[in-house]
C-alpha positions as CSV (number, residue, x, y, z in Angstrom):
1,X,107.7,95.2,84.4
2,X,106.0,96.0,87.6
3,X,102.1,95.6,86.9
4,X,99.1,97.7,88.8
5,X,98.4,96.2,92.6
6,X,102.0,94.6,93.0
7,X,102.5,96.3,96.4
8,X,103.4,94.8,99.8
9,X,100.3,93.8,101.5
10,X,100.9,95.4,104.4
11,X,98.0,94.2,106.3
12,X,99.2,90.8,105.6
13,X,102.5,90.9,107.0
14,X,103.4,89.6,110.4
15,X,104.2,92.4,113.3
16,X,107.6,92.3,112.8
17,X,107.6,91.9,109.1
18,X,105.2,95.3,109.2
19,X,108.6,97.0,111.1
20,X,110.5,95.7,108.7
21,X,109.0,97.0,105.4
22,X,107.5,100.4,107.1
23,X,111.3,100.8,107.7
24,X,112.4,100.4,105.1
25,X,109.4,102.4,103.1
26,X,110.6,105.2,105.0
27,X,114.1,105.1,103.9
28,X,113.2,104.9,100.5
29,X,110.8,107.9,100.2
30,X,113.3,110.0,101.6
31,X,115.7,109.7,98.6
32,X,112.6,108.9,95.9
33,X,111.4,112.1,93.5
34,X,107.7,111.0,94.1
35,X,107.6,111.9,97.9
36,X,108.8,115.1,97.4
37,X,107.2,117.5,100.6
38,X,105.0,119.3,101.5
39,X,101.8,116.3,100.7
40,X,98.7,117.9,99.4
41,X,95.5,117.7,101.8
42,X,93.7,115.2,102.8
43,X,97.2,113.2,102.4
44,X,99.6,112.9,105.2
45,X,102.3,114.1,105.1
46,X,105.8,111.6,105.6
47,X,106.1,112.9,109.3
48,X,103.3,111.3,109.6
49,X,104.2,108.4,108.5
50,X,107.1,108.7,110.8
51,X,105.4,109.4,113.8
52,X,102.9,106.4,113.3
53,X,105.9,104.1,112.7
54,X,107.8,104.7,115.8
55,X,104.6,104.9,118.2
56,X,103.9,101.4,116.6
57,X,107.6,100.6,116.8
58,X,107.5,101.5,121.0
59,X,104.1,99.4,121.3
60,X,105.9,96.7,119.2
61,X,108.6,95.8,121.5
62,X,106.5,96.5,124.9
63,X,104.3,94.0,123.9
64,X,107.1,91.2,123.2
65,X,107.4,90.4,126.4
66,X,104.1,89.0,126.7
67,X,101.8,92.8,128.2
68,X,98.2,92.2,126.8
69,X,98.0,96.2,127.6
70,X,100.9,97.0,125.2
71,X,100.0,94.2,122.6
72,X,96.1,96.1,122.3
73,X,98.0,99.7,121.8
74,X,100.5,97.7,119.3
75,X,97.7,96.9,117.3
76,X,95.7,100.2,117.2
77,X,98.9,101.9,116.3
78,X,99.6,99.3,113.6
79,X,95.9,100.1,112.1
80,X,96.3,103.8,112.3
81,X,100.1,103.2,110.5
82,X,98.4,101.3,108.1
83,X,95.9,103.7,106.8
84,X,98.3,106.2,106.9
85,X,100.9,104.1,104.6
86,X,98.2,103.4,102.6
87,X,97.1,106.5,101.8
88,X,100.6,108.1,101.0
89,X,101.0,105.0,98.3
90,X,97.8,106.7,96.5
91,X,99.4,109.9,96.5
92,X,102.5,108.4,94.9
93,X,100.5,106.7,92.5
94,X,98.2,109.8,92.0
95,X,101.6,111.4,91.1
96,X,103.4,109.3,89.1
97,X,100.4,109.3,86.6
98,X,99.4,106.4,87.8
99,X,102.6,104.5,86.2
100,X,103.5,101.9,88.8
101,X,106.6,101.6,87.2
102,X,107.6,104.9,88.3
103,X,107.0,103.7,92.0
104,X,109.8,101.6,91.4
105,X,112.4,102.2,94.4
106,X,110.0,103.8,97.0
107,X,109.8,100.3,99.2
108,X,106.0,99.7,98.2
109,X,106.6,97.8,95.4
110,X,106.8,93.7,96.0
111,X,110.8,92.6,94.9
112,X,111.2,91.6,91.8
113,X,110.6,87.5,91.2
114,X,113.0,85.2,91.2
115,X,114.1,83.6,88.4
116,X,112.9,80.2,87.4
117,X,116.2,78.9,87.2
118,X,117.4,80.5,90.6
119,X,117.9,77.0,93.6
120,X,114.9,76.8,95.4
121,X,117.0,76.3,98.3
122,X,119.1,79.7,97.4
123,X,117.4,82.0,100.5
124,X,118.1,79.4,102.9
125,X,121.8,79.8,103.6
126,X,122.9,83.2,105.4
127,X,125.4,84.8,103.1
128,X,129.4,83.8,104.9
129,X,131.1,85.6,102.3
130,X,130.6,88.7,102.6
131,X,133.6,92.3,102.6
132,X,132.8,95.8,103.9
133,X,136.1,98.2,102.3
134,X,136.4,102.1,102.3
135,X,134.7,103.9,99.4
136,X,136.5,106.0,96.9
137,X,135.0,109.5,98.4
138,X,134.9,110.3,102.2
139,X,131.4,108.9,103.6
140,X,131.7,106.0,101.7
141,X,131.8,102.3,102.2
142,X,131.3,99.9,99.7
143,X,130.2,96.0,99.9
144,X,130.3,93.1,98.6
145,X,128.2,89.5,98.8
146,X,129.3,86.4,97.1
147,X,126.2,85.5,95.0
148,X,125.8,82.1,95.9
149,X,122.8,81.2,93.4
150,X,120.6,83.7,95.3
151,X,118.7,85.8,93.2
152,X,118.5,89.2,94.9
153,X,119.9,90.3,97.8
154,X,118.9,92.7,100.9
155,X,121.4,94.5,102.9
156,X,121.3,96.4,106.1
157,X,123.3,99.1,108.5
158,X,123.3,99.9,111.8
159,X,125.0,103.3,112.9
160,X,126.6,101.7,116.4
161,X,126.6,98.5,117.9
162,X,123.6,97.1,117.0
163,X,121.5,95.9,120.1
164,X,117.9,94.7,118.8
165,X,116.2,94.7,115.1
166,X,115.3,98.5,115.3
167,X,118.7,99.3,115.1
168,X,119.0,98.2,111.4
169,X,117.9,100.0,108.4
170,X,117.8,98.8,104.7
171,X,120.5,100.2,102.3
172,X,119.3,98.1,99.2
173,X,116.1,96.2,99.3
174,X,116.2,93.5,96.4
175,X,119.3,94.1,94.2
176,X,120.2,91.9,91.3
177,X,123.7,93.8,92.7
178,X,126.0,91.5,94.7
179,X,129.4,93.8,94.0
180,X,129.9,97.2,93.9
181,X,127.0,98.3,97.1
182,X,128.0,101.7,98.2
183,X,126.7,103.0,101.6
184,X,126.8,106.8,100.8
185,X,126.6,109.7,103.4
186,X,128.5,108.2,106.2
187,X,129.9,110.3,108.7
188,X,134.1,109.4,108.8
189,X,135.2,108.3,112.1
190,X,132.4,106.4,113.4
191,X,131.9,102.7,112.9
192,X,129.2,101.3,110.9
193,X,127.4,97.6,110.9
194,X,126.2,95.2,107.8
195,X,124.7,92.5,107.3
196,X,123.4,90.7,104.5
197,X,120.1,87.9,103.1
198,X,119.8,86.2,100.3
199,X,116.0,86.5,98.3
200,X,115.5,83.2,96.5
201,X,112.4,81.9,94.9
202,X,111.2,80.6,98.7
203,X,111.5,84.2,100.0
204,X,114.3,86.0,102.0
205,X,116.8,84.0,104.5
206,X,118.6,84.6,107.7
207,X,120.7,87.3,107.9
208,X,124.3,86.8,108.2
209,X,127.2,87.7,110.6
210,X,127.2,91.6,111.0
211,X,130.9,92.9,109.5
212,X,131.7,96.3,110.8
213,X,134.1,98.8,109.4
214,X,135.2,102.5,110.4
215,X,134.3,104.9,107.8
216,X,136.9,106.7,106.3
């Protein structure tokens, strides 16, 4: 059961983890009931949200090469992002009754805990056996990870070649599900990336080889 105050510490996270989860925030609350528009004043709305994330996202990678000038205006943006993220978590909670549980699957929540039998070592490994295959319906490609002794596992897609981390987007952030995955709402024709990290009790692991497929 998810308890009270078991959310990603977002101030706590490195610069690139904050990319990471705010990513992957905002691709949950566009499919979660609880972030339904418009957001009730003085809330912002998850345009906001947006727009925060990619002017901290732009400041992000100006800055990796070293700019003092883009590394100050990475971290105002990432303050200004914070509040913002923050805020939008109350209203969710404000919403859901406050009933954590039913904030389950919006990308604030921390993933669930490993189990105490799961190799401490299980995250370490990137996943090598790994299938993309065409779904059932059109717009549909479904995947599959060989388990491994991980506990959970975190997949991402990338729409065209991918060229640098902002390319990537979660699909699943935390599944017990190693079989079965389904990437839904795919557009036929074009080829689509994955790739694939174990969550052991030490945390997530490297990613592994990106597999591509053409969506049928």
């Amino acid at each position: 059961m998810l308890s009270t105050g078991r959310w990603i510490n977002l101030t706590g996270l490195s610069n690139r983890e904050y990319l990471t989860a705010t990513e992957a925030i905002l691709l949950n609350l566009g499919r979660h009931p609880l972030a339904q528009e418009p957001s009730p004043a003085p809330f912002p709305a998850r345009s906001d949200l947006q727009a925060g994330h990619d002017k901290y996202r732009d400041h992000f990678h100006g800055a990796e090469n070293g700019d003092r000038v883009q590394g100050a205006l990475r971290n105002q943006a990432r303050e200004e992002s914070t509040v913002q993220f923050i805020h939008y978590r109350n209203l969710l909670l404000a919403r859901s009754g406050n009933n954590p549980n039913q904030m389950v699957g919006t990308g604030y929540e921390l993933p669930e805990r490993a189990p105490k039998n799961a190799p401490a070592n299980a995250s370490k490994l990137a996943p090598t056996k790994t299938r993309a295959r065409h779904g059932e319906h059109p717009g549909t490609i479904n995947l599959d990870c060989a388990r491994e002794g991980a506990a959970s596992l975190q997949v991402q897609m990338s729409d065209g070649e991918p060229t640098g981390e902002e390319s990537w987007i979660f699909i699943e952030e935390g599944t017990t599900h190693f079989s079965g995955i389904v990437a839904k709402s795919l557009i036929p024709g074009k080829r689509y990336f994955f790739r694939f990290r174990y969550i052991g009790s030490n945390g997530p692991g490297p990613w592994s080889v990106p597999i591509n497929l053409i969506c049928m």
